[in-house]
Biopython code that builds the backbone (N, CA, C, O; Angstrom):
import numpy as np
from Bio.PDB.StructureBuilder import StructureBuilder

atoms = [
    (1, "UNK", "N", (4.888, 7.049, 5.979)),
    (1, "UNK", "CA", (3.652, 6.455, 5.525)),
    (1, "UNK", "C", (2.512, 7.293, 6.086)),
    (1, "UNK", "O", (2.272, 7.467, 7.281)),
    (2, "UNK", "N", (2.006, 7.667, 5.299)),
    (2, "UNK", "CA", (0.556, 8.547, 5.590)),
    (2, "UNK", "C", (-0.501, 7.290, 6.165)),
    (2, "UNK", "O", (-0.232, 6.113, 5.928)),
    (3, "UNK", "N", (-1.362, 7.570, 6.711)),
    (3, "UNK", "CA", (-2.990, 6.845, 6.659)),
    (3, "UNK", "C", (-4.236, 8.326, 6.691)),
    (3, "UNK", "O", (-4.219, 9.518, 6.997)),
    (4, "UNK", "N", (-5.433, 7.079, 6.047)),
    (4, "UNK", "CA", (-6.392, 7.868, 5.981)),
    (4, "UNK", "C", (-6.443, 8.647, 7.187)),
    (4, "UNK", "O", (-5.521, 8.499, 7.989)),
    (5, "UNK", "N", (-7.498, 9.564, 7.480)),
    (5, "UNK", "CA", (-7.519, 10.535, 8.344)),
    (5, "UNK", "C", (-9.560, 10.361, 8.551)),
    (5, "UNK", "O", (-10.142, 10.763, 9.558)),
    (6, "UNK", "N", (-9.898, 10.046, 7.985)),
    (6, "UNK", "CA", (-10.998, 10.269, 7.131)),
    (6, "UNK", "C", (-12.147, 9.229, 8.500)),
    (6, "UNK", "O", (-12.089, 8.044, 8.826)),
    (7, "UNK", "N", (-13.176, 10.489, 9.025)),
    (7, "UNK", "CA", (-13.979, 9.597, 10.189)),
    (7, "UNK", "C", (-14.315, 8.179, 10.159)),
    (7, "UNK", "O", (-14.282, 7.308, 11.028)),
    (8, "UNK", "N", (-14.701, 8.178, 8.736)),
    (8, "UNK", "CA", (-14.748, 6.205, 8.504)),
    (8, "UNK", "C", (-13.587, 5.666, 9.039)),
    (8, "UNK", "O", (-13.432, 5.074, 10.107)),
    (9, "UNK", "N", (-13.089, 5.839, 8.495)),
    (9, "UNK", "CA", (-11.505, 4.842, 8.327)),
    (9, "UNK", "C", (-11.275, 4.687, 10.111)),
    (9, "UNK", "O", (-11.324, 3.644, 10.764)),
    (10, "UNK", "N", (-11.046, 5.930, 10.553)),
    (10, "UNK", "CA", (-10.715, 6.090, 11.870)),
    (10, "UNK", "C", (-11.975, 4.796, 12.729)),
    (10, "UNK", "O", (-11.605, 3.932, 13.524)),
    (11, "UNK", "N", (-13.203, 4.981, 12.349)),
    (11, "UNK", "CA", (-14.158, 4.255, 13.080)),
    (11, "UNK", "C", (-13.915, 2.559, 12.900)),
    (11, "UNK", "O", (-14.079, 1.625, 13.685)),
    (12, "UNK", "N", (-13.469, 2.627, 11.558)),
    (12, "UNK", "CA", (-14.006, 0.907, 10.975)),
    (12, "UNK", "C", (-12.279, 0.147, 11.225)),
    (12, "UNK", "O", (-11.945, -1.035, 11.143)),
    (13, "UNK", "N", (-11.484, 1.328, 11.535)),
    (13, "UNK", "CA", (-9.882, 0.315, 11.775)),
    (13, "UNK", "C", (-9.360, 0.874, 12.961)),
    (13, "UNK", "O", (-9.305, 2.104, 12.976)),
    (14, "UNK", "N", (-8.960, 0.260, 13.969)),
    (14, "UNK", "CA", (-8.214, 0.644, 15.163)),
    (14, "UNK", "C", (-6.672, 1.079, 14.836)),
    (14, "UNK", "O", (-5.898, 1.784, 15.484)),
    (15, "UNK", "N", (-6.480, 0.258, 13.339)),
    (15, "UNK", "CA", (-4.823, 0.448, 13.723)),
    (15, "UNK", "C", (-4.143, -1.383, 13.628)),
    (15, "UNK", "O", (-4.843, -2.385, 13.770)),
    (16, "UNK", "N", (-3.053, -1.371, 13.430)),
    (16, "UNK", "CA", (-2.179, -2.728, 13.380)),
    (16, "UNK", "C", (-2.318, -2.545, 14.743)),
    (16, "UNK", "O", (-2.701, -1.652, 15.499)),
    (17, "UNK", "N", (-1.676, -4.217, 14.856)),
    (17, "UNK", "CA", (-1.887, -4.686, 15.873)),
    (17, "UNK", "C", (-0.189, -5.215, 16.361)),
    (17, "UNK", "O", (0.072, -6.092, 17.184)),
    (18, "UNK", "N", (0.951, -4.248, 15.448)),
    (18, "UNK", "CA", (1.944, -4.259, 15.872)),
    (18, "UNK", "C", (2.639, -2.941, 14.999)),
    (18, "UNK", "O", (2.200, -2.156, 14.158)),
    (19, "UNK", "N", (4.522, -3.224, 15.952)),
    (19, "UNK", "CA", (4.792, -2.091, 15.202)),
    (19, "UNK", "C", (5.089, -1.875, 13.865)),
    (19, "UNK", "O", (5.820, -2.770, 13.439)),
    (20, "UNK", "N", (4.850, -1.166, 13.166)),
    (20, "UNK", "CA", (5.382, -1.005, 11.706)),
    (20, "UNK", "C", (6.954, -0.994, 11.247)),
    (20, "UNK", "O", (7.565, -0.011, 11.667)),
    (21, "UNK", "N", (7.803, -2.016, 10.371)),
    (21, "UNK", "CA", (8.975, -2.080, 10.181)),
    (21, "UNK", "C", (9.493, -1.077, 9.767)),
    (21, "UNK", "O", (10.659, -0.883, 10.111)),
    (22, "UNK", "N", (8.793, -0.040, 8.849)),
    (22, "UNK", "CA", (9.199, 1.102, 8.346)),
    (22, "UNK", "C", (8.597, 2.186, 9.153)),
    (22, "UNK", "O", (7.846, 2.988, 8.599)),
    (23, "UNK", "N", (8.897, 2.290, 10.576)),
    (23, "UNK", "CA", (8.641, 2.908, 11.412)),
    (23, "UNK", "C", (9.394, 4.253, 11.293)),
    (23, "UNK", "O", (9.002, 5.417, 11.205)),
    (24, "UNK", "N", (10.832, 3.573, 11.326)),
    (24, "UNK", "CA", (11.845, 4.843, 11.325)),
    (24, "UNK", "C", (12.767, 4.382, 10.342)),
    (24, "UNK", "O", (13.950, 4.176, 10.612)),
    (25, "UNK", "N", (12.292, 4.219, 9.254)),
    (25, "UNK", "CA", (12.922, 4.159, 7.792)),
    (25, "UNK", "C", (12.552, 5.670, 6.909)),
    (25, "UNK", "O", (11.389, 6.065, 6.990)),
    (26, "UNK", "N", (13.302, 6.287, 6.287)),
    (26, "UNK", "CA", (12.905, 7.377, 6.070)),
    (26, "UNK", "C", (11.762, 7.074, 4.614)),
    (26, "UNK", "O", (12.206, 6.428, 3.665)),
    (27, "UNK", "N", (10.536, 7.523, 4.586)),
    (27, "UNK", "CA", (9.947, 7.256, 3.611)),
    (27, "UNK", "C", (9.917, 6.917, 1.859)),
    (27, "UNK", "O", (9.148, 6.316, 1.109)),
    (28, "UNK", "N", (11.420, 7.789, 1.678)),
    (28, "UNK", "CA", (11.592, 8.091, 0.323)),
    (28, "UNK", "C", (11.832, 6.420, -0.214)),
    (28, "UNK", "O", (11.261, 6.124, -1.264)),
    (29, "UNK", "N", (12.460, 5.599, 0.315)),
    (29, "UNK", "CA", (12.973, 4.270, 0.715)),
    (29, "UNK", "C", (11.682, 3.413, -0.056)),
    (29, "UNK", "O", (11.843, 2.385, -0.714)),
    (30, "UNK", "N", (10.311, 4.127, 0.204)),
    (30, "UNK", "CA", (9.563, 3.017, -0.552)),
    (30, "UNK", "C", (8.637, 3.404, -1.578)),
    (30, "UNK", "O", (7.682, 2.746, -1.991)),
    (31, "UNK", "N", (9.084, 4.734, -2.006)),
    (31, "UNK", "CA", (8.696, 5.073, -2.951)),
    (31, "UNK", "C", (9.859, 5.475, -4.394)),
    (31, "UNK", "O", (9.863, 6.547, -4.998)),
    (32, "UNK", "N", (10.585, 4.520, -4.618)),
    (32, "UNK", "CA", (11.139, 3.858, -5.595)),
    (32, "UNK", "C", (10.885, 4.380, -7.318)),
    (32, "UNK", "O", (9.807, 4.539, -7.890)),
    (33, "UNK", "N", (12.379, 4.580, -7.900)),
    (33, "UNK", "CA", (11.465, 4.905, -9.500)),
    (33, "UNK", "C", (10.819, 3.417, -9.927)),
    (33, "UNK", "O", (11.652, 2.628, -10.372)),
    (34, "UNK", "N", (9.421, 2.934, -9.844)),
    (34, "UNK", "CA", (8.850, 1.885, -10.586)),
    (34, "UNK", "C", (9.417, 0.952, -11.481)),
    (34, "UNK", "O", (10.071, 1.356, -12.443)),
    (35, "UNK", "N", (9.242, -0.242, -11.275)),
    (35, "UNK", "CA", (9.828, -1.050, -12.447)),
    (35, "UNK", "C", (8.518, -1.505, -13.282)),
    (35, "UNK", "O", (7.462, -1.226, -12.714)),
    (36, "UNK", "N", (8.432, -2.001, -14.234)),
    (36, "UNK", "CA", (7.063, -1.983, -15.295)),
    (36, "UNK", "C", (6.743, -3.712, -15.438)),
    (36, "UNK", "O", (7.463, -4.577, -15.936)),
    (37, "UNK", "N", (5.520, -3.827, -14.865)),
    (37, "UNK", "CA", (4.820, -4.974, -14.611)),
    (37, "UNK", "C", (5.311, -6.256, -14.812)),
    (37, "UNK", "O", (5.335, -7.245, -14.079)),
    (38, "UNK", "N", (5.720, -6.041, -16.010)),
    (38, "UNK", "CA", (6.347, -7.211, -16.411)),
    (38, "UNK", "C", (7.667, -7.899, -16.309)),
    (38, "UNK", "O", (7.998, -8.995, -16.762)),
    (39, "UNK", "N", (8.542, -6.791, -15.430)),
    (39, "UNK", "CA", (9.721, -7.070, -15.066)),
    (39, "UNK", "C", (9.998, -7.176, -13.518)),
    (39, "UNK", "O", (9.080, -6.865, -12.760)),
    (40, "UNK", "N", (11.065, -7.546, -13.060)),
    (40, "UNK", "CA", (11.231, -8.325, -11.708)),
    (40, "UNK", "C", (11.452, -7.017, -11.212)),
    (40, "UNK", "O", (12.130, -6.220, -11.860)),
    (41, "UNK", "N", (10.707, -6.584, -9.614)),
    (41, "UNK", "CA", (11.579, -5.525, -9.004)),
    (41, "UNK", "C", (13.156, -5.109, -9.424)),
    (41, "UNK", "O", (14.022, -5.820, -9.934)),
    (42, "UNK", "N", (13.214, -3.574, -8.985)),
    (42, "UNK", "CA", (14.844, -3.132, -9.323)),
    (42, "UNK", "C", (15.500, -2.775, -8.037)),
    (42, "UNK", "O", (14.918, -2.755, -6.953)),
    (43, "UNK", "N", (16.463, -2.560, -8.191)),
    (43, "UNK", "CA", (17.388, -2.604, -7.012)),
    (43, "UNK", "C", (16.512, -1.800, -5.668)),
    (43, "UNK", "O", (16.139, -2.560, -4.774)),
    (44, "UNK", "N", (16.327, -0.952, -5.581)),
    (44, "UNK", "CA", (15.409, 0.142, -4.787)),
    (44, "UNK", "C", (14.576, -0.297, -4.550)),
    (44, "UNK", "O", (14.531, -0.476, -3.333)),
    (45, "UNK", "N", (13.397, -0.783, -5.252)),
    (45, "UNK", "CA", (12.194, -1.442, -4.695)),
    (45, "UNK", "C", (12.944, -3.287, -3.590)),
    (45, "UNK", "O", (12.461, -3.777, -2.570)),
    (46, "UNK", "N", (13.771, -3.611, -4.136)),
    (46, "UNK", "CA", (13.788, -4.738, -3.630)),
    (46, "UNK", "C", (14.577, -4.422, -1.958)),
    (46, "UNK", "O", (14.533, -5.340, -1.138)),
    (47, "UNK", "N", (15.038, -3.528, -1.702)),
    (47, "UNK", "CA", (15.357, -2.628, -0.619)),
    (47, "UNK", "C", (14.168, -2.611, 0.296)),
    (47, "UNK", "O", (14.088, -3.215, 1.365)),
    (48, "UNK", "N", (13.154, -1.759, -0.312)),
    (48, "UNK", "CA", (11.652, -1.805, 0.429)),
    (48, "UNK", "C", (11.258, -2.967, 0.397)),
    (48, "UNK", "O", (10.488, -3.142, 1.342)),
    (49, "UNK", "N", (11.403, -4.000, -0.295)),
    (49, "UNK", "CA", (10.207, -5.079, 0.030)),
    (49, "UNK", "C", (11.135, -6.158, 0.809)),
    (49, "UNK", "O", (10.672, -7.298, 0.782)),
    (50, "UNK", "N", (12.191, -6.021, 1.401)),
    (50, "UNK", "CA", (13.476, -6.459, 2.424)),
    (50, "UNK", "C", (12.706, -5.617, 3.533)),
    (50, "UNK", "O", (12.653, -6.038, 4.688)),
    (51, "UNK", "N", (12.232, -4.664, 3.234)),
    (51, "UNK", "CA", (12.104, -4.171, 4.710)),
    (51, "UNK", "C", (10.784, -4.623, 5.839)),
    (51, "UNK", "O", (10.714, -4.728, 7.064)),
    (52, "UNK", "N", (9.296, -4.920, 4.068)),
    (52, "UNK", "CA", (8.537, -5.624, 4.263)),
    (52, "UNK", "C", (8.609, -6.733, 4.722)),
    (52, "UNK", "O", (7.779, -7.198, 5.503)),
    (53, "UNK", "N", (9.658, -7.348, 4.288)),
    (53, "UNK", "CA", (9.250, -9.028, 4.293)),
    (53, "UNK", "C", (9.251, -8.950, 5.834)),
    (53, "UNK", "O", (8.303, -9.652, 6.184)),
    (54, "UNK", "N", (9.701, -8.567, 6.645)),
    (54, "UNK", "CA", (10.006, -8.702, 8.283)),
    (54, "UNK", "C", (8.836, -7.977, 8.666)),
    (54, "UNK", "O", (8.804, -7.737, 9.873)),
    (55, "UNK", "N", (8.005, -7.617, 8.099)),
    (55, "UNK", "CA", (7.359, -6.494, 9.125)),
    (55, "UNK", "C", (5.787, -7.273, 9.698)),
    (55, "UNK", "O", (5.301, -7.934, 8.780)),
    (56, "UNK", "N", (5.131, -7.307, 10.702)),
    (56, "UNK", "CA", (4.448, -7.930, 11.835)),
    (56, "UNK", "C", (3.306, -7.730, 10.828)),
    (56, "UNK", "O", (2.623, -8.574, 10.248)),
    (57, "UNK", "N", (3.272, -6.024, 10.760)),
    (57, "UNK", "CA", (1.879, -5.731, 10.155)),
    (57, "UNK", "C", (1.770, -5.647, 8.556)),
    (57, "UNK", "O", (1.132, -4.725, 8.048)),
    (58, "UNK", "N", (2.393, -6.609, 7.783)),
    (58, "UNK", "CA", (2.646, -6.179, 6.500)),
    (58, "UNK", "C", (1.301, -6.911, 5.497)),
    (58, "UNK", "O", (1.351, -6.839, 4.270)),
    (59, "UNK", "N", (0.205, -7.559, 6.182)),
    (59, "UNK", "CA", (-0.877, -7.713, 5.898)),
    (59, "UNK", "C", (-1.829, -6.397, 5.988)),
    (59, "UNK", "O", (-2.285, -5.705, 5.077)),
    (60, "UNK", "N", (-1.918, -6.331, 6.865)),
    (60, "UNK", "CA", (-3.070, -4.673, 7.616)),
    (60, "UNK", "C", (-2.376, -3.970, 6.484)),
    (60, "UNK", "O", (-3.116, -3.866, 5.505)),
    (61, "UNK", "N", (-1.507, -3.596, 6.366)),
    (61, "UNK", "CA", (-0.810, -2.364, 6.088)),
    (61, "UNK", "C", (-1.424, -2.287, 3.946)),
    (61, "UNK", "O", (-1.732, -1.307, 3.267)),
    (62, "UNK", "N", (-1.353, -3.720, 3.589)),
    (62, "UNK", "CA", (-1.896, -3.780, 2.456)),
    (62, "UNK", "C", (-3.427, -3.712, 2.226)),
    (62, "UNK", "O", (-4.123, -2.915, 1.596)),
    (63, "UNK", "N", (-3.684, -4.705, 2.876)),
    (63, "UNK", "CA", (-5.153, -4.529, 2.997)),
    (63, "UNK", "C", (-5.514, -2.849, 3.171)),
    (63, "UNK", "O", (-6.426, -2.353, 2.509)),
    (64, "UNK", "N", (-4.601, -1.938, 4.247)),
    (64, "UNK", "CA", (-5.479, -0.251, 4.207)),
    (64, "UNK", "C", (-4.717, 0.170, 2.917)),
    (64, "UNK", "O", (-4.844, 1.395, 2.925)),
    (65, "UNK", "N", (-3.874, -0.219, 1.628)),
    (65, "UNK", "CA", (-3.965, -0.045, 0.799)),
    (65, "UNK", "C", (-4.362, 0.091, 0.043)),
    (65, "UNK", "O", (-4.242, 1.209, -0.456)),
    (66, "UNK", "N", (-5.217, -1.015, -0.709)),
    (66, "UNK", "CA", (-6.117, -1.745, -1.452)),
    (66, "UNK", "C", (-7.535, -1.029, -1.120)),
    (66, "UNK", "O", (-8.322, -0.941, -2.062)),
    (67, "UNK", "N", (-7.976, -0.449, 0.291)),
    (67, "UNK", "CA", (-9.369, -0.104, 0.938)),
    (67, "UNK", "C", (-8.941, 1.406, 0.594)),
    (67, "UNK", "O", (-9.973, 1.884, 0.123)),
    (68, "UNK", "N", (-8.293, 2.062, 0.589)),
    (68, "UNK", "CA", (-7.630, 3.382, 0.509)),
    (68, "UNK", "C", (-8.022, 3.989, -0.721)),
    (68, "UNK", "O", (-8.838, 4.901, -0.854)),
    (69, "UNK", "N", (-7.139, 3.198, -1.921)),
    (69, "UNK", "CA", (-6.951, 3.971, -3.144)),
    (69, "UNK", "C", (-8.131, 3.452, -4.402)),
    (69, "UNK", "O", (-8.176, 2.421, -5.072)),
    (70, "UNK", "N", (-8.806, 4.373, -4.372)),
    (70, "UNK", "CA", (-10.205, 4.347, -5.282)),
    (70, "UNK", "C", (-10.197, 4.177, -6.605)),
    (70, "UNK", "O", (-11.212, 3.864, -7.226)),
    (71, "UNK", "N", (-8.759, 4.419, -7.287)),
    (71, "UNK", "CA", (-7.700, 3.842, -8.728)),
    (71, "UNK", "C", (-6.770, 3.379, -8.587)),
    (71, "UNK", "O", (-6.239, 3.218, -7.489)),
    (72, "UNK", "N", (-6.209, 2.955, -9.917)),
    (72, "UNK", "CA", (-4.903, 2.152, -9.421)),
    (72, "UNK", "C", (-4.079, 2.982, -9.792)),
    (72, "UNK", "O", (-2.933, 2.607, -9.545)),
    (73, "UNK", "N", (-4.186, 4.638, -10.622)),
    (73, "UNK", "CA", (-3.507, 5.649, -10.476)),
    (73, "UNK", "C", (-2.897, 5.946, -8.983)),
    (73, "UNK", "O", (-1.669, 5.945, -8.896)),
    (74, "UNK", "N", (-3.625, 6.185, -7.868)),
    (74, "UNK", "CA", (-3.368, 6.312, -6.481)),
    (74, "UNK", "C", (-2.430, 5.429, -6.230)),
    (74, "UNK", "O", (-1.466, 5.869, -5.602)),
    (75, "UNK", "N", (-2.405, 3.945, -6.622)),
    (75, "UNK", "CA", (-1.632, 2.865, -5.907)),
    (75, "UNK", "C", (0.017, 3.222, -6.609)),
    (75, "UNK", "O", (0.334, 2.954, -7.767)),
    (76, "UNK", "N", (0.863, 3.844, -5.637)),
    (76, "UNK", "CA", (2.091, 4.070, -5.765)),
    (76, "UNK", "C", (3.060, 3.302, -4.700)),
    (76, "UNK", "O", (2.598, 2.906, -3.630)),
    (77, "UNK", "N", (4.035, 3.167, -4.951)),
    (77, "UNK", "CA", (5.698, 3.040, -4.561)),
    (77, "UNK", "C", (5.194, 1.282, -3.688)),
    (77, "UNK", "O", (4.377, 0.406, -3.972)),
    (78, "UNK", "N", (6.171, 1.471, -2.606)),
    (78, "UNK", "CA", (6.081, -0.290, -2.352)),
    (78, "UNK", "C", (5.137, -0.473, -0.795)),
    (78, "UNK", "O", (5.806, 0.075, 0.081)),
    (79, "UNK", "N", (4.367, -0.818, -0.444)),
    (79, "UNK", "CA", (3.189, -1.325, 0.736)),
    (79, "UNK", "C", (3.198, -2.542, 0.690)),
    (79, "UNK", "O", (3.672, -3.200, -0.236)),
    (80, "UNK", "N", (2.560, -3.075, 1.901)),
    (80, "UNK", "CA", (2.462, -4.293, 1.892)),
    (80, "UNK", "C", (3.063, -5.227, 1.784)),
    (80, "UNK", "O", (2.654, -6.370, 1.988)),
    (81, "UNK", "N", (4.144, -4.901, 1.443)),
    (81, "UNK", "CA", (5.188, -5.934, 1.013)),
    (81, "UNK", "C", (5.250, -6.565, -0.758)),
    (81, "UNK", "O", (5.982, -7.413, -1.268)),
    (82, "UNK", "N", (4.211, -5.773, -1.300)),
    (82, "UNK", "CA", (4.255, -5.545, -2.670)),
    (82, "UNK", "C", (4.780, -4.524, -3.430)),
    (82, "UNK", "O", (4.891, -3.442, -2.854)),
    (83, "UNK", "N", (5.184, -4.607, -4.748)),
    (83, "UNK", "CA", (5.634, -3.143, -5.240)),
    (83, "UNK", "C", (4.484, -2.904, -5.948)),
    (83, "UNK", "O", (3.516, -3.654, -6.077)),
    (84, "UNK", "N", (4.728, -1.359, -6.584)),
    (84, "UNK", "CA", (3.429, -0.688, -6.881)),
    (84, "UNK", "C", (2.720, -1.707, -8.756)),
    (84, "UNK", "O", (1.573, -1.811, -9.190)),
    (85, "UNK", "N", (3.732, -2.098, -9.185)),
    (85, "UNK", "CA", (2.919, -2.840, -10.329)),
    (85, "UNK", "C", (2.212, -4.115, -9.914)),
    (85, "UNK", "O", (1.227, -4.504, -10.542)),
    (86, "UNK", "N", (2.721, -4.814, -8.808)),
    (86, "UNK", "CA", (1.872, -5.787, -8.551)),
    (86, "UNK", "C", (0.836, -5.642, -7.684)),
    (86, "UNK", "O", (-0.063, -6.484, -7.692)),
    (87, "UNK", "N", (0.794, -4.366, -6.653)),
    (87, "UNK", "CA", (-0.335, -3.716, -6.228)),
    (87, "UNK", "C", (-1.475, -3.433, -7.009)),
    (87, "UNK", "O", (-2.633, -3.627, -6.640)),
    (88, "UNK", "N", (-0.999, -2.804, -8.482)),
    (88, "UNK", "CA", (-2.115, -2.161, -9.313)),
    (88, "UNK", "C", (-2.763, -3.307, -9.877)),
    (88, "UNK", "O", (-3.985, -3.455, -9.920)),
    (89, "UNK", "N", (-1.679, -4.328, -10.424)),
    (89, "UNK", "CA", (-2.701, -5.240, -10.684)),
    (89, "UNK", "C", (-3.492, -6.012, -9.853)),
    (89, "UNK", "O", (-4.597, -6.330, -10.291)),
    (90, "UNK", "N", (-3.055, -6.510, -8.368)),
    (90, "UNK", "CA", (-3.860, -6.924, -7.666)),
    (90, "UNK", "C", (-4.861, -5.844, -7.143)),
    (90, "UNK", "O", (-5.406, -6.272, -6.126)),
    (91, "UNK", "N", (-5.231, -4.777, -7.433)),
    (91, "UNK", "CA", (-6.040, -3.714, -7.434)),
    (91, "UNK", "C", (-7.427, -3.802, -8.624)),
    (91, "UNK", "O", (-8.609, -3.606, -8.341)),
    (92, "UNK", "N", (-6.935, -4.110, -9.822)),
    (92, "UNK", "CA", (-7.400, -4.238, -11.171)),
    (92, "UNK", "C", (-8.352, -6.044, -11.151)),
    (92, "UNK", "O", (-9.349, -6.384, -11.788)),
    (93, "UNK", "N", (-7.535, -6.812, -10.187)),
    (93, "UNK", "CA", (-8.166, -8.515, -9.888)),
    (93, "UNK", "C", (-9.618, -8.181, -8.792)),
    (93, "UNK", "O", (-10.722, -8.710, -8.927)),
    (94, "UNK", "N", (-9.292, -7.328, -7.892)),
    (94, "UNK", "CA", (-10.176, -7.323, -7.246)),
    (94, "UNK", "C", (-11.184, -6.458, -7.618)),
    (94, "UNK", "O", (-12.324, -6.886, -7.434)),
    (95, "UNK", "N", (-11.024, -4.914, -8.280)),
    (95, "UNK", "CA", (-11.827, -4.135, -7.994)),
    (95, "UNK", "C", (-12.067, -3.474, -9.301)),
    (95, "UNK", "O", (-12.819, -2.500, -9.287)),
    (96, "UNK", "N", (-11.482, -3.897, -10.572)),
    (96, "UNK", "CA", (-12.209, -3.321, -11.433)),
    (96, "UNK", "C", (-10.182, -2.055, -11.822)),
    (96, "UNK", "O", (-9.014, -2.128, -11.442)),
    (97, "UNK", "N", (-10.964, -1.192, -12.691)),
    (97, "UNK", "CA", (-10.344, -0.151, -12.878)),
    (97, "UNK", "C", (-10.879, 0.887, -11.394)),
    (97, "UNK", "O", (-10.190, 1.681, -10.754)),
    (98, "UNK", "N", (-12.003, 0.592, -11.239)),
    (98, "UNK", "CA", (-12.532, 1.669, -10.127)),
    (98, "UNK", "C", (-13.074, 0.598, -8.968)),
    (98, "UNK", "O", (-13.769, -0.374, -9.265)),
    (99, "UNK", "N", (-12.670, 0.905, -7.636)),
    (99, "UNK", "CA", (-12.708, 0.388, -6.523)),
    (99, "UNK", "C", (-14.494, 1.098, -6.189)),
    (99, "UNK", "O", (-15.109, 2.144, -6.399)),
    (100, "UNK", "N", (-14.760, -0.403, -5.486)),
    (100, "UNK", "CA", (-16.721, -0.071, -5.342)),
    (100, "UNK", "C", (-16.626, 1.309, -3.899)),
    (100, "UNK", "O", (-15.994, 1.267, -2.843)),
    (101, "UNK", "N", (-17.329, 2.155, -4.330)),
    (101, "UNK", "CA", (-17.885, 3.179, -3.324)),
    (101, "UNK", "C", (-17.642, 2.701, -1.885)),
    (101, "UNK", "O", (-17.613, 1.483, -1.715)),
    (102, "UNK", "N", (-17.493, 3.371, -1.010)),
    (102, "UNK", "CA", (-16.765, 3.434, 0.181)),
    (102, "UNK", "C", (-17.525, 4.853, 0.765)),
    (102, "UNK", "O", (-17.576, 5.939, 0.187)),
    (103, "UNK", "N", (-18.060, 4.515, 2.006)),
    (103, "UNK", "CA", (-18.704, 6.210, 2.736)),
    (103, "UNK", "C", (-17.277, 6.514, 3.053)),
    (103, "UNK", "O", (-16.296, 5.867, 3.419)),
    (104, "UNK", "N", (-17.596, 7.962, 2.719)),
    (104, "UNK", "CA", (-16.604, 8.361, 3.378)),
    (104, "UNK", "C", (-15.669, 9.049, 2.466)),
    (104, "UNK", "O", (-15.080, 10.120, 2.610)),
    (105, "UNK", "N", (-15.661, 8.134, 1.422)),
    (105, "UNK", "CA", (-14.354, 8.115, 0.080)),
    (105, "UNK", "C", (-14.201, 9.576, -0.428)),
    (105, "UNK", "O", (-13.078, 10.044, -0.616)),
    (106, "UNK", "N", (-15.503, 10.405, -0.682)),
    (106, "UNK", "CA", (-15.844, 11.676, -1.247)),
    (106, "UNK", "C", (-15.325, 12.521, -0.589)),
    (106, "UNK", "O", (-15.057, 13.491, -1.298)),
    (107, "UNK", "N", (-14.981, 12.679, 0.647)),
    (107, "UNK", "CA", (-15.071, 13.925, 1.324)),
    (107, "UNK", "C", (-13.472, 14.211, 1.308)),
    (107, "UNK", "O", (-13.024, 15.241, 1.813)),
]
sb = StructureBuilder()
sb.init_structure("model")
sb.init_model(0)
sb.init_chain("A")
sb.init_seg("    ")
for serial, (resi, resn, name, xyz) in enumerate(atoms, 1):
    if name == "N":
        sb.init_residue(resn, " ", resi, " ")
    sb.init_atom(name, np.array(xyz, "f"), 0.0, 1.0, " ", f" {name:<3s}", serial, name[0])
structure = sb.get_structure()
C-alpha cells in the first residue's frame, strides 16, 4: 500500500492509530481483476476484504482513500474494506465525478 507523500497530507494526517492488517500481505492480494458494480465481489476480492474486515485501521485507511484520489478513475483494487466498484461509487455519492480541490493535490 502506497500513501501520499505529498507535504499536505504528511501535515494534516499523522498516520493510523494502529497496525495495518495488510501489513505483510503481499500487495498484489488487493488489487484483484474487478468485479462490475452490479455484481457481488469475486473470489479474489473477497480474499482482500477477509483481510479488511479484521483490520484496526480499516476506517483511516478509507477515508485516506476517498481524500487521495481526485477521480474515480484513480480509485482501484480493494481499501478500506471496500472493493474498488463500491469505492467508485461511494466516491461519485460524495464528490461528484471530480473530488473538490485539495492544496496540495497539483503538485
Amino acid at each position: 500500500m502506497t500513501l501520499s507523500t505529498t507535504a499536505a497530507a504528511l501535515v494534516a494526517d499523522r498516520g493510523p492509530a494502529g497496525i495495518p492488517a495488510c501489513k505483510s500481505v503481499d500487495p498484489d492480494v488487493f488489487f484483484p481483476y474487478p468485479s462490475e458494480p452490479g455484481n457481488g465481489p469475486t473470489a479474489a476480492e473477497r480474499v482482500a476484504l477477509g483481510i479488511c474486515a479484521g483490520c484496526p485501521v480499516r476506517e483511516w485507511c478509507l477515508a485516506r482513500d476517498l481524500e487521495e484520489c481526485p477521480t474515480t478513475y484513480q480509485v482501484v483494487g480493494v481499501r478500506g474494506g471496500m472493493r474498488q466498484a463500491d469505492r467508485r461509487a461511494l466516491h461519485v455519492q460524495r464528490y461528484g465525478v471530480r473530488a473538490p480541490y485539495r492544496a496540495g493535490a497539483d503538485r
